[in-house]
C-alpha positions in Angstrom: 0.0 0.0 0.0 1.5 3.3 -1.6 -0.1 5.7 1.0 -1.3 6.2 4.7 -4.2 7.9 6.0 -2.1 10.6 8.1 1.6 12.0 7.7 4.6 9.4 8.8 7.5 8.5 7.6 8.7 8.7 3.6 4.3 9.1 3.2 4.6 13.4 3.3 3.1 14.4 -0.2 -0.5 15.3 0.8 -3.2 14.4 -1.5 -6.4 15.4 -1.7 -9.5 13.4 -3.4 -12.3 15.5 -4.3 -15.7 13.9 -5.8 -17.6 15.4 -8.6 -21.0 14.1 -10.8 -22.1 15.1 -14.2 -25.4 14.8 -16.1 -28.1 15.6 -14.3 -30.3 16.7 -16.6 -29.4 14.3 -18.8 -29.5 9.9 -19.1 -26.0 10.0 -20.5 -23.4 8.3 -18.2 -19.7 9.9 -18.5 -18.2 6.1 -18.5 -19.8 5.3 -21.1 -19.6 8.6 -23.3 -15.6 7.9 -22.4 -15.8 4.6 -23.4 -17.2 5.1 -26.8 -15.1 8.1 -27.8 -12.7 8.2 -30.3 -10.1 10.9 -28.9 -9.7 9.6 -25.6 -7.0 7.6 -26.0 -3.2 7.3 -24.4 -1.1 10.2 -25.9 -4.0 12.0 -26.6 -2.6 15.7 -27.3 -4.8 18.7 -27.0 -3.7 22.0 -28.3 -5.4 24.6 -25.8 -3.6 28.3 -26.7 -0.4 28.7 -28.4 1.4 28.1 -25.3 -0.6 25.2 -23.6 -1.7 21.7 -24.2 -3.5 18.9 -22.5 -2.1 15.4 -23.0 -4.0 11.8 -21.8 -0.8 10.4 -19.9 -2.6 7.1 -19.1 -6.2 5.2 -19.5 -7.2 1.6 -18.0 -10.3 0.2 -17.4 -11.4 -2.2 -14.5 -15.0 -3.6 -14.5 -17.2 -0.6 -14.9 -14.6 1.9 -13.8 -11.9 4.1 -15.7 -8.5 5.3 -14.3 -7.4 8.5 -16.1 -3.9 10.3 -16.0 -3.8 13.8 -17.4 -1.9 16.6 -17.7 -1.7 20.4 -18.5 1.7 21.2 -20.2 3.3 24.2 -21.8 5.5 22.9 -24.9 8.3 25.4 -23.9 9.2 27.2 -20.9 11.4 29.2 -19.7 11.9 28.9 -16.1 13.7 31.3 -13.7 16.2 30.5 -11.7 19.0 31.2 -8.7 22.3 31.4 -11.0 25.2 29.3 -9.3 27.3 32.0 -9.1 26.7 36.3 -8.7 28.6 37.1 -11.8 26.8 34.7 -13.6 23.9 36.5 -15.7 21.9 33.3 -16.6 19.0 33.3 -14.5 16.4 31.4 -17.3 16.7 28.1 -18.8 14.2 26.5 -20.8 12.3 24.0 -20.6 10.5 21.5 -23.1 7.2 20.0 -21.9 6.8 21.9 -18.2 4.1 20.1 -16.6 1.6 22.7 -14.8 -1.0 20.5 -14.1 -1.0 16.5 -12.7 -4.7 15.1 -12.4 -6.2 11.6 -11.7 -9.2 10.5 -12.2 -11.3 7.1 -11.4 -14.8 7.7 -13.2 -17.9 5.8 -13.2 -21.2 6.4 -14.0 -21.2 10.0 -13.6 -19.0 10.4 -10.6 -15.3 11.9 -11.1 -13.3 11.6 -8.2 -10.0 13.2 -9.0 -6.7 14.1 -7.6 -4.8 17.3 -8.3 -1.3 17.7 -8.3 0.7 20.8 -8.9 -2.1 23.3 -9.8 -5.1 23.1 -7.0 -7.2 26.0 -7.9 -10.5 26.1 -10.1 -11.2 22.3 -10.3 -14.6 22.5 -12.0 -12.6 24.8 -14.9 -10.1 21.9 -15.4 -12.2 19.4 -15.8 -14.9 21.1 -17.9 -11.5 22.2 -20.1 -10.2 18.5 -20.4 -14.0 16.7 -21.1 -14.6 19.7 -23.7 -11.4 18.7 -26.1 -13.4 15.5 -26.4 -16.6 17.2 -27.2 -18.3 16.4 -23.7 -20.0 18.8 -22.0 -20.4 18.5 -18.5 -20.8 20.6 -15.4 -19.0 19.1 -12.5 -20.9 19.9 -9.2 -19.1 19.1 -6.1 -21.0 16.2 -4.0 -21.6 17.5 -0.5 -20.7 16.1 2.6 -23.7 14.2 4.0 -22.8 14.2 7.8 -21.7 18.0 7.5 -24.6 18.7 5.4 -26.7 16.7 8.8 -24.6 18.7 11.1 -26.2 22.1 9.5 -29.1 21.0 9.6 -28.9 19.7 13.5 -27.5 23.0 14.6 -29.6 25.8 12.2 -28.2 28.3 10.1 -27.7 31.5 11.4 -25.1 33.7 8.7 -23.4 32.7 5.8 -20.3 35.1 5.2 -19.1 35.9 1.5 -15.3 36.9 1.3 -15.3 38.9 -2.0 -13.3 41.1 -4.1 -14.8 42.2 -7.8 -13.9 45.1 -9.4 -16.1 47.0 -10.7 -15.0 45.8 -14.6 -15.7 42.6 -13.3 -19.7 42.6 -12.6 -21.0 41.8 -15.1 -18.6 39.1 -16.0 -19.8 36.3 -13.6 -23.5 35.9 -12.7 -23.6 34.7 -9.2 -25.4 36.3 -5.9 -22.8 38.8 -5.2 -22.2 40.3 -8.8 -25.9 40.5 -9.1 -25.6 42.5 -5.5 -23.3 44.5 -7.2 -25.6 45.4 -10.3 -28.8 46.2 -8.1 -27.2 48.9 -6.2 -25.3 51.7 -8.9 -22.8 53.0 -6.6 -21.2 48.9 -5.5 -21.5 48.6 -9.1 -19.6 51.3 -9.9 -17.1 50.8 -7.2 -16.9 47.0 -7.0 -17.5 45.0 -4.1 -14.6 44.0 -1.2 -14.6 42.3 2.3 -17.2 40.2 3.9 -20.9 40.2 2.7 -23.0 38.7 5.7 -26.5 37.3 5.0 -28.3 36.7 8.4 -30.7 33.9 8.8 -32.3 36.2 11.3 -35.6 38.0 9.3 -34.9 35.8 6.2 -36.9 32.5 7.1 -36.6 31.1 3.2 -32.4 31.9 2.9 -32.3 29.8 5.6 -34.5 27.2 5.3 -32.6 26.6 2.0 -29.4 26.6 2.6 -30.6 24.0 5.8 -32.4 21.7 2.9 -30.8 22.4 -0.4 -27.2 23.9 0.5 -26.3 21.8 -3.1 -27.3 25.1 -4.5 -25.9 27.5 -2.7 -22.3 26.2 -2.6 -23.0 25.6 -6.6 -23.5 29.5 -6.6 -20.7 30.4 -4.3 -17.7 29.0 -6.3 -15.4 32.1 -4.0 -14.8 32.0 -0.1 -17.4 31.6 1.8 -18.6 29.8 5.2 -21.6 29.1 6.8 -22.2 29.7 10.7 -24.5 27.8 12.9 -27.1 28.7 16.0 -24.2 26.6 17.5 -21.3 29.1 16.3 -19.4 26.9 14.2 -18.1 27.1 11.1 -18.8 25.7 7.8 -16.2 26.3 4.9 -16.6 25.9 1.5 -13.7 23.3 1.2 -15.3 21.5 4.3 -19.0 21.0 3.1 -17.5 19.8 -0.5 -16.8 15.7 0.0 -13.2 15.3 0.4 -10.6 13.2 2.2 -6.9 13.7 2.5 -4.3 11.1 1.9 -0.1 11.2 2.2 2.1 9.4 0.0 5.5 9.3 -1.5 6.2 12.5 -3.6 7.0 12.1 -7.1 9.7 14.6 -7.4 8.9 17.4 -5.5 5.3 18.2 -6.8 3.5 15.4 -7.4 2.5 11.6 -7.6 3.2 8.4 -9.4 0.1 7.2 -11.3 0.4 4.0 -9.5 0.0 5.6 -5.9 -2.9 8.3 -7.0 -4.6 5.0 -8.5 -4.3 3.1 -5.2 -5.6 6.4 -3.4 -8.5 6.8 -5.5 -9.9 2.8 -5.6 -8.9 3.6 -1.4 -11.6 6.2 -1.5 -13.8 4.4 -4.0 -14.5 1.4 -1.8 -14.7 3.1 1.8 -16.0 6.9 0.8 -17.7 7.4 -2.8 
């Protein structure tokens, strides 16, 4: 076994499954979309911009289950660094193929759970980038949490807190609850929108009976930083509501993960988790 549950010994590269589904308006299944289309194959090369590409690394299949190994790359690089010596002006050296982006998939039906190495951020934008090179259109919606979701719902909502910055060039680029905040009043529009927005639960009986019943919804509006509080005064995160569990294994280098060890991880989470 290629990983441990908590930090020890040579196990200190954290990893972090996070679980996605697709299709929910629709009878399609992602497997078997996958599994009958003809560019997702091994060595697969995408061409994204003139500096980026997304290549299939690796594809196997087990029963009714698919491991897939992708990555973001830039065809050349040039990377900065510390020269040896002061009087030395080189400071850049290139690089062919600079990997910016590591991420592992086991997919069935139409649940994705993935592993991201190197680049974290945005998850939903890199895997509606990858499936959209094959022509697959998906919206990946982060599966909740069912016993912090229970928690919520034991305790009561009382707040839910909205760290935001958008500049004012920016409202009327993402339609969410705070840009359209923004729009309805002329003067945030104007002058954007920064700090904490707090909605109180207190006076606004249907906010929080839904975000109680349907938070689904609400943390599929709220792709920023947000958290919820409870009548109890804790905290609800974004990250901590989304279904995730965190893993160590042996680094790969000194950013990522073997294949082998992310598929051991993710059939780990399949059969105990998701």
């Amino acid at each position: 076994m290629n990983f441990r549950e908590s930090k020890e010994g040579s196990y200190t590269k954290k990893s972090i499954v996070r679980a996605f589904e697709v299709n929910h308006t629709s009878k399609d299944k992602l497997f078997e979309q996958l599994k009958n289309n003809k560019k997702f194959k091994a060595d697969a090369d995408f061409q994204i911009s003139k500096i980026k590409k997304i290549r299939i690394r690796e594809i196997s299949y087990t029963a009714r289950e698919c491991y897939c190994h992708v990555t973001i790359y830039n065809p050349k690089e040039s990377v900065s660094i510390t020269p040896i010596a002061q009087n030395n002006p080189t400071d850049l050296i290139d690089v062919d193929n600079y990997d910016t982006c590591h991420f592992f998939m086991l997919i069935n039906e139409n649940y994705i759970r993935v592993i991201f190495q190197i680049s974290f951020t945005w998850p939903e934008n890199k895997l509606h980038l990858f499936f959209e090179q094959l022509d697959i259109y998906i919206t990946p919606t982060p599966i909740l949490d069912s016993q912090v979701v229970s928690s919520l719902q034991d305790e009561g909502f009382k707040a839910l807190h909205i760290n935001t910055v958008i500049h004012s060039s920016k409202t009327s680029s993402k339609d969410n609850i705070v840009t359209r905040i923004a729009k309805k009043v002329p003067k945030v529009g104007n002058k954007g929108v920064y700090g904490n927005i707090r909605i109180s639960g207190k006076g606004n009986p249907e906010i929080a009976n839904s975000i109680e019943q349907t938070p689904q919804i609400w943390v599929n509006e709220l792709d920023g930083d947000f958290y919820i509080e409870t009548k109890k005064g804790n905290k609800i995160t974004g990250d901590k509501i989304k279904l995730h569990k965190i893993y160590y294994t042996l680094p790969y280098g000194s950013k990522t993960i073997t294949p082998q060890c992310a598929n051991e991880i993710l059939s780990h989470f399949r059969a105990n988790v998701l």
